[in-house]
Structure formats: structure tokens, C-alpha cells
C-alpha positions as a Python dict, from the first residue, in 0.01 Angstrom:
ca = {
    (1, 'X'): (0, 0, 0),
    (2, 'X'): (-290, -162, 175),
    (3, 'X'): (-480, -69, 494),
    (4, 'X'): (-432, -314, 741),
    (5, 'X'): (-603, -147, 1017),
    (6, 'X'): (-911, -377, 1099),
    (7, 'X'): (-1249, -259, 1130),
    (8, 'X'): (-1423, -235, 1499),
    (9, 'X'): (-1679, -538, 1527),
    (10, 'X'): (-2037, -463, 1473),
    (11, 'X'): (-2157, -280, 1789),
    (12, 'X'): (-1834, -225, 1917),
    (13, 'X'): (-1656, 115, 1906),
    (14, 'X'): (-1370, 152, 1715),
    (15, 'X'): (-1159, 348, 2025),
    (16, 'X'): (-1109, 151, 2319),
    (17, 'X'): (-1173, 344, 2657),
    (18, 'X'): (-929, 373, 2890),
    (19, 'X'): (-921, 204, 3231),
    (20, 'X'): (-1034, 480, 3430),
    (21, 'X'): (-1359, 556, 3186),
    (22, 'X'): (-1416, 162, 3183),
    (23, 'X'): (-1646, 60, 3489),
    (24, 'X'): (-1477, -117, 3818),
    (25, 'X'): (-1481, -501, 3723),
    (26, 'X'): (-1586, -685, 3963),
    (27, 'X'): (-1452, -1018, 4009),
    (28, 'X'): (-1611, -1349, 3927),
    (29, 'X'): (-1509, -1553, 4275),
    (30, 'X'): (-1638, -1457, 4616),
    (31, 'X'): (-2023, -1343, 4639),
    (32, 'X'): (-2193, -1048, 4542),
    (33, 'X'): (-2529, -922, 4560),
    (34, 'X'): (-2694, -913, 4184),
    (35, 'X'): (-2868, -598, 4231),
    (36, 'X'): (-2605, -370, 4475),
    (37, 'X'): (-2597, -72, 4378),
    (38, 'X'): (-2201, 52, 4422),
    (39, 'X'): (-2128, 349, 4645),
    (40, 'X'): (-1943, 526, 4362),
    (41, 'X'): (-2256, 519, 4177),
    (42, 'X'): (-2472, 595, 4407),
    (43, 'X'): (-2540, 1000, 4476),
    (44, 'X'): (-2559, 1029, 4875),
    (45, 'X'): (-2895, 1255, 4850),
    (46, 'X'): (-3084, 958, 4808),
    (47, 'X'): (-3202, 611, 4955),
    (48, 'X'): (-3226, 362, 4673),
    (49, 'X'): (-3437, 97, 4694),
    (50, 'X'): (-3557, -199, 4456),
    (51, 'X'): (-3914, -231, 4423),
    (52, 'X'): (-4116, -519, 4261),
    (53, 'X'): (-4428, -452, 4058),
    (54, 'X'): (-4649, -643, 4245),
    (55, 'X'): (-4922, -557, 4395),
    (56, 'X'): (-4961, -179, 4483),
    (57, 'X'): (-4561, -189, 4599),
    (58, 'X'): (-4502, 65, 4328),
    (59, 'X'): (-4831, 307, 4421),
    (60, 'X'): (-4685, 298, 4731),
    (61, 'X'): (-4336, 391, 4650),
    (62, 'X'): (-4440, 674, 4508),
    (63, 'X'): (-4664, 771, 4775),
    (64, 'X'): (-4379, 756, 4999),
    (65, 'X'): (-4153, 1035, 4789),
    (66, 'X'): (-3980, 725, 4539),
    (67, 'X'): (-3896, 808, 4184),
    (68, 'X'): (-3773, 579, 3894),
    (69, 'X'): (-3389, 596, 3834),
    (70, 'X'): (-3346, 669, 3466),
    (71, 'X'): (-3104, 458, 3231),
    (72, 'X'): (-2912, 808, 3193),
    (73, 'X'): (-2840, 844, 3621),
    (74, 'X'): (-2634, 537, 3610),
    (75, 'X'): (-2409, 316, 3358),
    (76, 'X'): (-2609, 44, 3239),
    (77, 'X'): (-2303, -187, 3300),
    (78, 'X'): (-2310, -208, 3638),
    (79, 'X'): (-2640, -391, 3662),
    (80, 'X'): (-2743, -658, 3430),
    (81, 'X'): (-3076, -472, 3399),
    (82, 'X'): (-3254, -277, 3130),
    (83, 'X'): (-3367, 116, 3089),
    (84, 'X'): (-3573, 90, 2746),
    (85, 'X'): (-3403, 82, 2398),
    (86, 'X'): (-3277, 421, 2438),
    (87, 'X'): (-3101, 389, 2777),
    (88, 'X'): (-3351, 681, 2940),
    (89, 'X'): (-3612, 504, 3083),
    (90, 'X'): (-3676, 372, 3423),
    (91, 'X'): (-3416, 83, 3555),
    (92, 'X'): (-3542, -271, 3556),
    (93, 'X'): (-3476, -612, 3595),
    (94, 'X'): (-3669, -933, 3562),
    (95, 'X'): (-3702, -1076, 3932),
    (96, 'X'): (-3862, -1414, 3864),
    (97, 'X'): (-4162, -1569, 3816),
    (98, 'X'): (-4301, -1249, 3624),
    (99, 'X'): (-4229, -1002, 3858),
    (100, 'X'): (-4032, -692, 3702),
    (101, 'X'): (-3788, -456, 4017),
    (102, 'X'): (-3765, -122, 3941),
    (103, 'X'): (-3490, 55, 4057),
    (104, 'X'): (-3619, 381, 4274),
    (105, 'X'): (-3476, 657, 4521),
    (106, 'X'): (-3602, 866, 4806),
    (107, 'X'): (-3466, 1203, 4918),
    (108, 'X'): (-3246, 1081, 5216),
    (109, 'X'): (-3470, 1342, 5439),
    (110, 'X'): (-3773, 1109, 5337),
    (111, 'X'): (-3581, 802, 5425),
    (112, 'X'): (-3497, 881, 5764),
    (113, 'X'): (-3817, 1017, 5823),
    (114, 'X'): (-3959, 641, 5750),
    (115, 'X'): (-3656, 457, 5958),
    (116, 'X'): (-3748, 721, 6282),
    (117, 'X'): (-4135, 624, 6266),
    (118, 'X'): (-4061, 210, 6203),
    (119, 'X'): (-3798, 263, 6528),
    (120, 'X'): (-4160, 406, 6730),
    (121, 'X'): (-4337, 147, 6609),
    (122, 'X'): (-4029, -125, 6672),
    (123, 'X'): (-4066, 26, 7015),
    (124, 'X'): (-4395, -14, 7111),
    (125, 'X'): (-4418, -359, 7035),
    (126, 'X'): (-4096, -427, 7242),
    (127, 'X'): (-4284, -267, 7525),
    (128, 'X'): (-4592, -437, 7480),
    (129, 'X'): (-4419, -759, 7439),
    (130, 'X'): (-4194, -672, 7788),
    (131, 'X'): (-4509, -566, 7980),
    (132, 'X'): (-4659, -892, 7896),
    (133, 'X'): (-4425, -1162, 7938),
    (134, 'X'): (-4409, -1123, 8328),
    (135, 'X'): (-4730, -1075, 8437),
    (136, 'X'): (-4877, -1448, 8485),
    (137, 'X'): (-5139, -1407, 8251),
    (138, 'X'): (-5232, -1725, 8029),
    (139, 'X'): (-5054, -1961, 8299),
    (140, 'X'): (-4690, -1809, 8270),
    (141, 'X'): (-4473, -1829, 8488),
    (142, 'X'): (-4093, -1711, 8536),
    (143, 'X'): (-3922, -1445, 8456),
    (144, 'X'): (-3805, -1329, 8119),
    (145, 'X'): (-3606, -1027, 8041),
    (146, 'X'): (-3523, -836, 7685),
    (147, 'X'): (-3215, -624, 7731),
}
């Protein structure tokens, strides 16, 4: 008697997973963002962020309490990125035009932190922009109001 059980294709395992160890397909009509990062993969300690390599973006990043996401804190299949040969290293994707993202996180305590100072900030150029507009400086005239 012969064996008629087929061998797995190169690269492919020979025991198919089951649905629930597969990742959640995503469908190919309506839009989705290329580089959204789904809320079941996501751990809720953290802001993540993508963050090109331009400039001093990714000084900065770190500066600001970012680390790299490793290949091993997320399945690779969700993204149609890279994390080195081995699957450990830092997250990437090509962006364009030579510019590599980097897939980083921020403790959440860090990331409010930042959104509370940019609302100060947001603010005081809302009032200086109010105080301003109605005074009749520069030839204006009427009345403007920001709610």
C-alpha cells in the first residue's frame, strides 16, 4: 500500500490552524487604514503611534517615553510590515519615497500627559486669537465670535 497523504508545500506547515488561532480576516471591499493597529491586538497600557525616520522624529520619540514594538508583541500578519528575519526586531514598514515607519508605544500615563499640555497650548492660542479679533486693530471691524 502506498502513502497518499501529500506533503505540506515548502514553507507551509503541514497542520492547518484552526479558525480561532488564524488571525481576523479582514475583508477586501470597504476601506481600511493600511497601518491600524486592531484593538484586539493592541494592549490598553499603551499609546501606539507610527513614526517615520525622518529627521530627528525618532530621537524624539524616544525622548518622549516611545519604544519600538518588537516582531514578537504582535502577529506579523496583521500588518504587511517587517520585524527582521527572525520576527524579533522592531516593526516597520516602507512609507514611500525612502522613508521607513516604525511602529512605537508610550505608557498611556505618558500619552495623556502630552494630550493635557497640547489642550494648554490649543488654549492659549484660542484666547489669543479671541482677544484679537474684536479689538479694531489693523482696520477690523465687526464682530466675530468662537463658541
Amino acid at each position: 500500500m502506498t502513502n497518499t497523504t501529500k506533503p505540506a508545500a515548502q514553507g507551509r506547515s503541514a497542520v492547518k490552524p484552526t479558525r480561532a488561532q488564524r488571525p481576523k480576516r479582514i475583508s477586501m471591499s470597504g476601506s481600511r487604514k493600511r497601518m491600524h493597529i486592531p484593538e484586539e491586538y493592541q494592549d490598553p497600557e499603551f499609546h501606539y503611534a507610527w513614526i517615520s525616520d525622518q529627521g530627528d522624529l525618532l530621537f524624539r520619540a524616544k525622548r518622549a517615553g516611545y519604544e519600538h514594538v518588537s516582531g514578537s508583541e504582535m502577529p506579523m500578519m496583521v500588518f504587511d510590515v517587517d520585524a527582521g528575519s527572525d520576527g524579533t526586531g522592531p516593526i516597520h514598514a516602507n512609507g514611500g519615497k525612502g522613508v521607513t515607519q516604525y511602529l512605537l508605544k508610550q505608557p498611556m500615563e505618558f500619552h495623556k500627559e502630552d494630550l493635557d499640555e497640547q489642550r494648554e497650548i490649543n488654549r492659549a492660542r484660542i484666547a489669543d486669537i479671541k482677544k484679537d479679533l474684536n479689538s479694531g486693530k489693523d482696520g477690523t471691524y465687526g464682530k466675530v465670535e468662537i463658541s
